[in-house]
N, C-alpha and C positions, 0 to 999 in steps of 0.2 A: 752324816747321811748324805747321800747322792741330793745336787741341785734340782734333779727331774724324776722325784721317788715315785715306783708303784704305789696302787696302792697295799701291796703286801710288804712292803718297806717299810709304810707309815702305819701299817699292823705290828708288824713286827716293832718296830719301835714305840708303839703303846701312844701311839698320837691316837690314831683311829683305831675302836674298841670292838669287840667281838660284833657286841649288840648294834653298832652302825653299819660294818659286813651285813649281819644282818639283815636289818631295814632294809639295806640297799637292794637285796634278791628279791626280800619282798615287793618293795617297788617294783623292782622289775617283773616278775612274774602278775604282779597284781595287774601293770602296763606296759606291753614290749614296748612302748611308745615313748614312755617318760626319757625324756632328757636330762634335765638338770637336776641333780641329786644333790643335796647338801652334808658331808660328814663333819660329825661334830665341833671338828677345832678350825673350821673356815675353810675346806678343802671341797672342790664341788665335782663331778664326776658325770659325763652325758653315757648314762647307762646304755638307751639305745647302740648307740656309739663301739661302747666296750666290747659288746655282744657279739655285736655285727662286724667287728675287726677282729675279730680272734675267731677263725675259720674252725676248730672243732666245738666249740660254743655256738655258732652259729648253723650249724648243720646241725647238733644234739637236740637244741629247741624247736627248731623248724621239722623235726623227728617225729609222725605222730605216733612212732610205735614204743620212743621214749620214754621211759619210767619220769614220773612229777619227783622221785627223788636224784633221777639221773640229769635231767634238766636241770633242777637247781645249782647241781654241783658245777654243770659248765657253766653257768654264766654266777657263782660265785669264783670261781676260777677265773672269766673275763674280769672279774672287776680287780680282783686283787693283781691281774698282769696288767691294767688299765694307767694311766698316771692323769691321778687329779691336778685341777687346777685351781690359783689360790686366787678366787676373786679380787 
């Protein structure tokens, strides 16, 4: 695996699990705010962050004509192009 994985690397590689993707959207959508995100095997992720760097993620949310299932897709799309950090 790459020194500096996505997090769709360490999906792909079965580190980080469906269900932590998951949680992670919902966090985010529950808080555009939230920062630090914890995925399961000690990997952490500034959701904020992810969103807001990845320029069609950040324009889709910010959308308010936006569908709530089109929103979610970019910023799990942000997260998975995102690369955690291992505390």
């Amino acid at each position: 695996m790459a020194e500096n994985p996505t997090t769709g690397d360490l999906y792909k590689a079965k580190t980080i699990l469906e269900a932590d993707v998951a949680a992670a959207v919902d966090a985010y959508m529950a808080d555009p705010t939230s920062t630090a995100f914890l995925f399961g095997d000690g990997y952490r992720i500034n959701l904020a962050d992810a969103v807001s760097s990845h320029e069609w993620s950040k324009v889709t949310v910010a959308n308010k004509d936006a569908t709530e299932h089109l929103k979610r897709a970019a910023v799990r799309t942000a997260i998975l192009l995102a690369r955690p950090d291992r505390p």
